[in-house]
py3Dmol code that shows the C-alpha trace and the ligand (Angstrom):
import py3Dmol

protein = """\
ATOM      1  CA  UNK A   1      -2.307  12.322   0.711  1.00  0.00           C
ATOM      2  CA  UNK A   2       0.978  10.754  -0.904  1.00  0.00           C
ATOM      3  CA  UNK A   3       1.233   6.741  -0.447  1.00  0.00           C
ATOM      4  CA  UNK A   4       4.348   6.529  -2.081  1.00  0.00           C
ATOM      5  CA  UNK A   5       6.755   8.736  -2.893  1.00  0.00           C
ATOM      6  CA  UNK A   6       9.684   8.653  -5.961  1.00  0.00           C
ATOM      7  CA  UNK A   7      13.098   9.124  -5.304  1.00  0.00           C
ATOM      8  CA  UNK A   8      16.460   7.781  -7.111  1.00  0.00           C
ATOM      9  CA  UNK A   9      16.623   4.684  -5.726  1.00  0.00           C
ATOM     10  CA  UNK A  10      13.934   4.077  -7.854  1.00  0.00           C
ATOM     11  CA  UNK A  11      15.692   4.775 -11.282  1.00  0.00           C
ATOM     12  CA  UNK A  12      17.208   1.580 -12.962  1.00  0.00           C
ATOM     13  CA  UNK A  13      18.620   3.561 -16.284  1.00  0.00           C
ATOM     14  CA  UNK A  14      16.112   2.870 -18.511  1.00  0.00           C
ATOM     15  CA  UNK A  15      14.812   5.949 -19.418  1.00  0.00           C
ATOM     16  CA  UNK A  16      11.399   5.027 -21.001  1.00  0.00           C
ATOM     17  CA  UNK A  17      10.950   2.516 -17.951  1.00  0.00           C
ATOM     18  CA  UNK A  18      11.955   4.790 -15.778  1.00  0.00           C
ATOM     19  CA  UNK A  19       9.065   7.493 -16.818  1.00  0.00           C
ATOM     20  CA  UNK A  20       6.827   4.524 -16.545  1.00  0.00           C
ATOM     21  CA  UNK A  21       7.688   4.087 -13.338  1.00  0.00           C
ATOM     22  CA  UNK A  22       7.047   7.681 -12.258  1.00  0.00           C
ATOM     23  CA  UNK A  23       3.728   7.557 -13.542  1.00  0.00           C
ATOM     24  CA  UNK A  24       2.711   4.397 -12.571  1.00  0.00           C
ATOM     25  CA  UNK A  25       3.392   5.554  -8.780  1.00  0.00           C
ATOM     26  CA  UNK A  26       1.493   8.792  -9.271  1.00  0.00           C
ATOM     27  CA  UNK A  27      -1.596   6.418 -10.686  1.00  0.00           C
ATOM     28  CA  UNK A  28      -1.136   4.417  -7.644  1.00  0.00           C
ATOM     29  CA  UNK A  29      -1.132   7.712  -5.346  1.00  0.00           C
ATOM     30  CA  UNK A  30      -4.092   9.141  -7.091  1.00  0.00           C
ATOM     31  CA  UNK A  31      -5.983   6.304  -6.406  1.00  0.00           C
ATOM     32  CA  UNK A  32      -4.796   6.611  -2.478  1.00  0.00           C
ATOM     33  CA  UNK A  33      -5.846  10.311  -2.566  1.00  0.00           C
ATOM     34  CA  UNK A  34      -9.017   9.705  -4.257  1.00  0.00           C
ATOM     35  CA  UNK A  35      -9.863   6.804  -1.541  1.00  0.00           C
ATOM     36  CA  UNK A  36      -8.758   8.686   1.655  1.00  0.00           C
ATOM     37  CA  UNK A  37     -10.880  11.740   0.487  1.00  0.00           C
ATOM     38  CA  UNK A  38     -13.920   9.252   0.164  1.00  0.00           C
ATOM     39  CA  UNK A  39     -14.586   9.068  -3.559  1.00  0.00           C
ATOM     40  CA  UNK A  40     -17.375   7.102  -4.311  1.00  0.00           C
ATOM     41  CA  UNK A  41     -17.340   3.676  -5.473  1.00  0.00           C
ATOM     42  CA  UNK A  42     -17.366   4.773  -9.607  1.00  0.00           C
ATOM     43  CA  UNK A  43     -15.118   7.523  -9.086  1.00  0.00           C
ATOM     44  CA  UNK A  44     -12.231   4.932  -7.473  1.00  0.00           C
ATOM     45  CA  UNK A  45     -13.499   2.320  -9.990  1.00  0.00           C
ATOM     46  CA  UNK A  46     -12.499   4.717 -13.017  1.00  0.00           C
ATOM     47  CA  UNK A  47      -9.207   5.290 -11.587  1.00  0.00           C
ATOM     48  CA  UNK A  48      -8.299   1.815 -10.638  1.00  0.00           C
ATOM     49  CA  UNK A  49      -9.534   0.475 -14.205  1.00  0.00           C
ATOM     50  CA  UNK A  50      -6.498   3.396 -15.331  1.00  0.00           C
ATOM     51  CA  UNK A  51      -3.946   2.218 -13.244  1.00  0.00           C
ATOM     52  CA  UNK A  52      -4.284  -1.471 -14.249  1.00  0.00           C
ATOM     53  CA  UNK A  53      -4.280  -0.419 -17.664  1.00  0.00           C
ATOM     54  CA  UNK A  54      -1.253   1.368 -17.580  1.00  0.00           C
ATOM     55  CA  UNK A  55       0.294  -1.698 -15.759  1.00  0.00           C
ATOM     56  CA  UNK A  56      -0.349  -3.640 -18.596  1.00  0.00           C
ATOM     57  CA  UNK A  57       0.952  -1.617 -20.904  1.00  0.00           C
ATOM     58  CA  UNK A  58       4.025  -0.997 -18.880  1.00  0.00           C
ATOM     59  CA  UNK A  59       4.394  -4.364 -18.592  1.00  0.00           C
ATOM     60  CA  UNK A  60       4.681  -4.821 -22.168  1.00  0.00           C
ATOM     61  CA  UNK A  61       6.535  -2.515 -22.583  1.00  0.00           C
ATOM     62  CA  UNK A  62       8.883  -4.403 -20.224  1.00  0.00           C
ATOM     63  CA  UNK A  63       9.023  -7.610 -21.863  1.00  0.00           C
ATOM     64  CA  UNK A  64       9.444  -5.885 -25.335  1.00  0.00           C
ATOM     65  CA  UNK A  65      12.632  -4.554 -23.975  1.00  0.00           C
ATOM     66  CA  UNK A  66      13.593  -7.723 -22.495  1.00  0.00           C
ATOM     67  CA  UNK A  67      12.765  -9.807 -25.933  1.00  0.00           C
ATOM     68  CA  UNK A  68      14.794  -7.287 -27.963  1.00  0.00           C
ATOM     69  CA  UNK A  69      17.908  -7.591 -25.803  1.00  0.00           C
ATOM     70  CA  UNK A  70      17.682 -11.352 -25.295  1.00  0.00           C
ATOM     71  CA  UNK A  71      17.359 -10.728 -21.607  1.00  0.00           C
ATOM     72  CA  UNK A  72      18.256 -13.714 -19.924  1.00  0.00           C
ATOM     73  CA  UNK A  73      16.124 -13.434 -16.540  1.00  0.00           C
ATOM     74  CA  UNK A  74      12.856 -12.913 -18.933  1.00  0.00           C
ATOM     75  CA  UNK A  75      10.978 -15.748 -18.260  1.00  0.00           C
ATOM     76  CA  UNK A  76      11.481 -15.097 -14.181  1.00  0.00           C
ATOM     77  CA  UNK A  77      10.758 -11.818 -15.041  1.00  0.00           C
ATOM     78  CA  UNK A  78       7.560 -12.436 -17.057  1.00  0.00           C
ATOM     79  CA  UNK A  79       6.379 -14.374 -14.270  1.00  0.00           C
ATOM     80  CA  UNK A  80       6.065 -11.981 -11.713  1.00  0.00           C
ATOM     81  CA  UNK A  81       4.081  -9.847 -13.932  1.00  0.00           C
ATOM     82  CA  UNK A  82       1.622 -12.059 -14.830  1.00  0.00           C
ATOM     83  CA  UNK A  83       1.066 -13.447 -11.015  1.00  0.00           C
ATOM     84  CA  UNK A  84       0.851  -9.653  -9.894  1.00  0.00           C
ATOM     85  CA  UNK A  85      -1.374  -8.686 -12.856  1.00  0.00           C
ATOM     86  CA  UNK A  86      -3.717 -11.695 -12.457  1.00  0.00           C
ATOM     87  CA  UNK A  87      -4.051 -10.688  -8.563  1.00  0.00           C
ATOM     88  CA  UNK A  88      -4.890  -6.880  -9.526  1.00  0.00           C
ATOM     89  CA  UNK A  89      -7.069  -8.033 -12.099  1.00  0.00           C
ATOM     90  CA  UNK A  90      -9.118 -10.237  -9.638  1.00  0.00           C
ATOM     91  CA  UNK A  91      -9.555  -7.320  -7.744  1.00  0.00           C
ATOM     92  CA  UNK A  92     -10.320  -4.798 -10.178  1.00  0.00           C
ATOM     93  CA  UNK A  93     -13.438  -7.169 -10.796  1.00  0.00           C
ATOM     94  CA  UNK A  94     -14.694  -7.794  -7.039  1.00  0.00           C
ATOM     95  CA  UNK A  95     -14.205  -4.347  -6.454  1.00  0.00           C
ATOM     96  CA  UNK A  96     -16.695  -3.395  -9.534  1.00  0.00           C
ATOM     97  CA  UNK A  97     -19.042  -6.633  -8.129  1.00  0.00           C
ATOM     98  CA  UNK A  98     -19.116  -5.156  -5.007  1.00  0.00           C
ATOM     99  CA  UNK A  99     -17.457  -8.307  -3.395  1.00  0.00           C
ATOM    100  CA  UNK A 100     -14.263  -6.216  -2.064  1.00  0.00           C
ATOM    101  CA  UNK A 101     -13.455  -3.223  -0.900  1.00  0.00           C
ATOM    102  CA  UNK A 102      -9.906  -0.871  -0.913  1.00  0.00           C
ATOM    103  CA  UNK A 103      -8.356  -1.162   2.108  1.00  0.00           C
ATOM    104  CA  UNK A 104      -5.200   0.317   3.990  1.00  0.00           C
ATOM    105  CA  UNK A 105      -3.374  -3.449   3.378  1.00  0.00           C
ATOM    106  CA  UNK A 106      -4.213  -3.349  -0.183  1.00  0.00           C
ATOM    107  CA  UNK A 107      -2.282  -0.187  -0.932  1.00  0.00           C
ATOM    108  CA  UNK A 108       0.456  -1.528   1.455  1.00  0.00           C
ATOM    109  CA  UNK A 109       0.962  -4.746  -0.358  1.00  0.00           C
ATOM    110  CA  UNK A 110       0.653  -2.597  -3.684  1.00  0.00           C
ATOM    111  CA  UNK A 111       3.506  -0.197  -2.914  1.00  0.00           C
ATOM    112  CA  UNK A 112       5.157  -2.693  -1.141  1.00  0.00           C
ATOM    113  CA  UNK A 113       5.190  -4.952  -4.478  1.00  0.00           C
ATOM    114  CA  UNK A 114       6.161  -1.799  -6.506  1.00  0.00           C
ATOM    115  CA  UNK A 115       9.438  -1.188  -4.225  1.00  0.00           C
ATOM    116  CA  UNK A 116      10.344  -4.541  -4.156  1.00  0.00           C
ATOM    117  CA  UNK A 117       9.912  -5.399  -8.077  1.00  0.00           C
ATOM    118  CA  UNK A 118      11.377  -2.135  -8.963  1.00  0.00           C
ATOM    119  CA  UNK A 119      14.290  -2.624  -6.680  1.00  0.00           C
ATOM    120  CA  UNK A 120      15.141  -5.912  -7.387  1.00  0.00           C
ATOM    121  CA  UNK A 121      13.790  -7.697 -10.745  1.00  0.00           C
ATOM    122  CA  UNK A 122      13.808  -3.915 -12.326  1.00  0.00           C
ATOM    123  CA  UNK A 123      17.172  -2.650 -11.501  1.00  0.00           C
ATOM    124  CA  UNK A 124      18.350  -6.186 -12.742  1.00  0.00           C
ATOM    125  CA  UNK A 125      17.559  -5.428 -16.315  1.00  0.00           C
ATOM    126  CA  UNK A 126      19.217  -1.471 -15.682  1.00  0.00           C
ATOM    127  CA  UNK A 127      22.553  -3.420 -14.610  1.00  0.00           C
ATOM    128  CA  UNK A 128      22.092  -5.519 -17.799  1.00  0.00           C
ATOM    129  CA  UNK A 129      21.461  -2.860 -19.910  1.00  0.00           C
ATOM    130  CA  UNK A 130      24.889  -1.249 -18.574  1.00  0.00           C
ATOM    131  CA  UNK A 131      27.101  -4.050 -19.142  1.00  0.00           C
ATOM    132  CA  UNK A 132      25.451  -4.238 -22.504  1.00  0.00           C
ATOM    133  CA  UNK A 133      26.354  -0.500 -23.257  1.00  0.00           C
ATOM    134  CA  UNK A 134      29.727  -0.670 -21.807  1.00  0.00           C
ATOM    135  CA  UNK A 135      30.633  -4.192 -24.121  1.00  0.00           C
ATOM    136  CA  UNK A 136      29.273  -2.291 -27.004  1.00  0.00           C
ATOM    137  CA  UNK A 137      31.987   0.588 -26.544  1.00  0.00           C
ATOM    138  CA  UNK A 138      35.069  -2.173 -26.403  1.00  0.00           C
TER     139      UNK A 138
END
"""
ligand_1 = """\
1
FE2
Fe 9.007 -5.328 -14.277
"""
view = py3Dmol.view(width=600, height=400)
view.addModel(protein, "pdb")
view.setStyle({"model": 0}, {"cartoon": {"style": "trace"}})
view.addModel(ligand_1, "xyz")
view.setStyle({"model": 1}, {"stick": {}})
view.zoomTo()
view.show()
């Protein structure tokens, strides 16, 4: 079963970021399929631990970007990461303790934050890196 599926919206014309993207929402839906076909507990623990550690590296990916072109809404930007990242972390480790299990709300709020950051804080740097393009060519 899909959770979430791509489509253009989703591009913000950053081509590296953009495959990022792609692949962090097909992490995200294996993890969904894996969980509605009842994988066990290691088997969605493997997966999950891949996921967040592409996130990370996406993420600095992200901020490399945003360091090289003096991005101004970095520090905003940065934020969000690290608030997300410190909640999926938390999880990642009382899921492996046993103290909390994937649920339907969890992959909600996880797509949901996808969308939204993608959408909005994302597509911000894309418009950035288009001015930038366009005041190079004047
Ligand atoms: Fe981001």
């Amino acid at each position: 079963m899909t959770l979430m599926f791509w489509n253009d919206s989703l591009v913000i014309g950053i081509e590296e970021l953009d495959e990022h993207h792609k692949q962090l929402v097909s992490l995200l839906n294996s993890v969904y399929s894996n969980f509605t076909l009842g994988a066990d507990k290691s088997g969605l623990s493997s997966i999950i631990t891949e996921l967040i550690r592409y996130t990370k590296y996406h993420f600095s990916a992200e901020e490399k970007w945003m360091k090289d072109h003096q991005y101004p809404g970095i520090e905003k930007h940065i934020e969000e990461h690290s608030r997300f990242y410190e909640r999926v972390s938390r999880f990642q480790n009382d899921f492996a303790a046993g103290n909390a299990l994937l649920t339907l709300d969890l992959f909600q709020f996880l797509q949901n934050w996808l969308t939204v950051h993608i959408l909005n804080t994302d597509a911000a740097m894309g418009r950035f890196a288009r001015e930038e393009r366009l005041s190079a060519h004047q």
